[in-house]
C-alpha positions as CSV (number, residue, x, y, z in Angstrom):
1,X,24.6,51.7,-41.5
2,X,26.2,52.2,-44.7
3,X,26.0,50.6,-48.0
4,X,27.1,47.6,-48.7
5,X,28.4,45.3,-51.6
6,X,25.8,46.0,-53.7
7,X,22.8,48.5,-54.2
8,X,19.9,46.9,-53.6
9,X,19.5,43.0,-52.6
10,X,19.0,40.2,-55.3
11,X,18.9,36.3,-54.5
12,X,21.3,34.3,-53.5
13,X,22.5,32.2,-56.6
14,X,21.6,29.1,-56.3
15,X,19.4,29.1,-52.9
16,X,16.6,31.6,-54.4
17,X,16.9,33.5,-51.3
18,X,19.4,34.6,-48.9
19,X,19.9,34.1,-45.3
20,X,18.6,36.6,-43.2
21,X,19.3,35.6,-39.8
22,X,22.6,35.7,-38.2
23,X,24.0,34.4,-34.9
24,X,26.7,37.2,-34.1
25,X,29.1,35.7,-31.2
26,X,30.5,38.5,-29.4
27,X,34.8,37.5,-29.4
28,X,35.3,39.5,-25.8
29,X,32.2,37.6,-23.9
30,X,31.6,34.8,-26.3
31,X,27.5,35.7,-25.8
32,X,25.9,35.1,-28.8
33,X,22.6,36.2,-30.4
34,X,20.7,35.5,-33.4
35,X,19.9,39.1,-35.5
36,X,17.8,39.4,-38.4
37,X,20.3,41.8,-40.7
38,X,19.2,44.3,-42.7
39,X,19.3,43.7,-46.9
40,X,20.1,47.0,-48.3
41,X,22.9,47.9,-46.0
42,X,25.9,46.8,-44.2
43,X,25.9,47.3,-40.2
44,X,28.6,48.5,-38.6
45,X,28.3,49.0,-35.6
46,X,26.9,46.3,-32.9
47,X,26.4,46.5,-29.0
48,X,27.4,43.5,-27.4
49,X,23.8,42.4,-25.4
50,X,26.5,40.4,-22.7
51,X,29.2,42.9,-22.2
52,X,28.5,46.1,-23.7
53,X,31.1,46.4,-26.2
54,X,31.0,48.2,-29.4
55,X,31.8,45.6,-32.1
56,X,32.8,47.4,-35.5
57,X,34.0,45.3,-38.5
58,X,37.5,43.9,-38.8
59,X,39.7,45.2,-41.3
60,X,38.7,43.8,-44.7
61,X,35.1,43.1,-43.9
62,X,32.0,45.4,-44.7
63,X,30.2,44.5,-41.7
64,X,29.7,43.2,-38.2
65,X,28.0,39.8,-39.7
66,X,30.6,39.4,-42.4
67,X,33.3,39.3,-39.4
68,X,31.5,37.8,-36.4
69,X,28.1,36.5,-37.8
70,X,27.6,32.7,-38.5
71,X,26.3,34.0,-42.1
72,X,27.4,36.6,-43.9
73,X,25.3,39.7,-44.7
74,X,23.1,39.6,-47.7
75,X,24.8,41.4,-50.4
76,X,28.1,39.6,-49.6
77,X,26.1,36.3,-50.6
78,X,25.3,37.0,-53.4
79,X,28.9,38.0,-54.5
């Protein structure tokens, strides 16, 4: 993992907390999986539990949940 947006986690603005939970759909299988994701750093790397594949972030994105998570990662919400 590496770091990510910001530091250290802080709340979400307006929601007093963040999301922590994720569903990352996997765009070669379409399998998808709920993950908890960590707060102090961006992941990027992900194994694919249905095929196998390496996921790593698209180009612009600091993380696997910021490109195929249904919520982005912690310190991206509170930017």
């Amino acid at each position: 993992m590496s770091a990510c947006g910001s530091p250290a986690f802080k709340e979400a603005p307006h929601s007093g907390s963040a999301v922590l939970d994720s569903v990352i759909t996997c765009p070669h299988c379409g399998r998808k999986k709920t993950e908890r994701m960590p707060v102090d750093a961006c992941q990027i790397l992900y194994e694919c539990t249905g095929c196998g594949v390496d996921l790593r972030p698209k180009k612009g994105d600091c993380c696997v949940f910021c490109s195929y998570g249904s919520v982005r990662c912690p310190p991206m919400q509170v930017n």
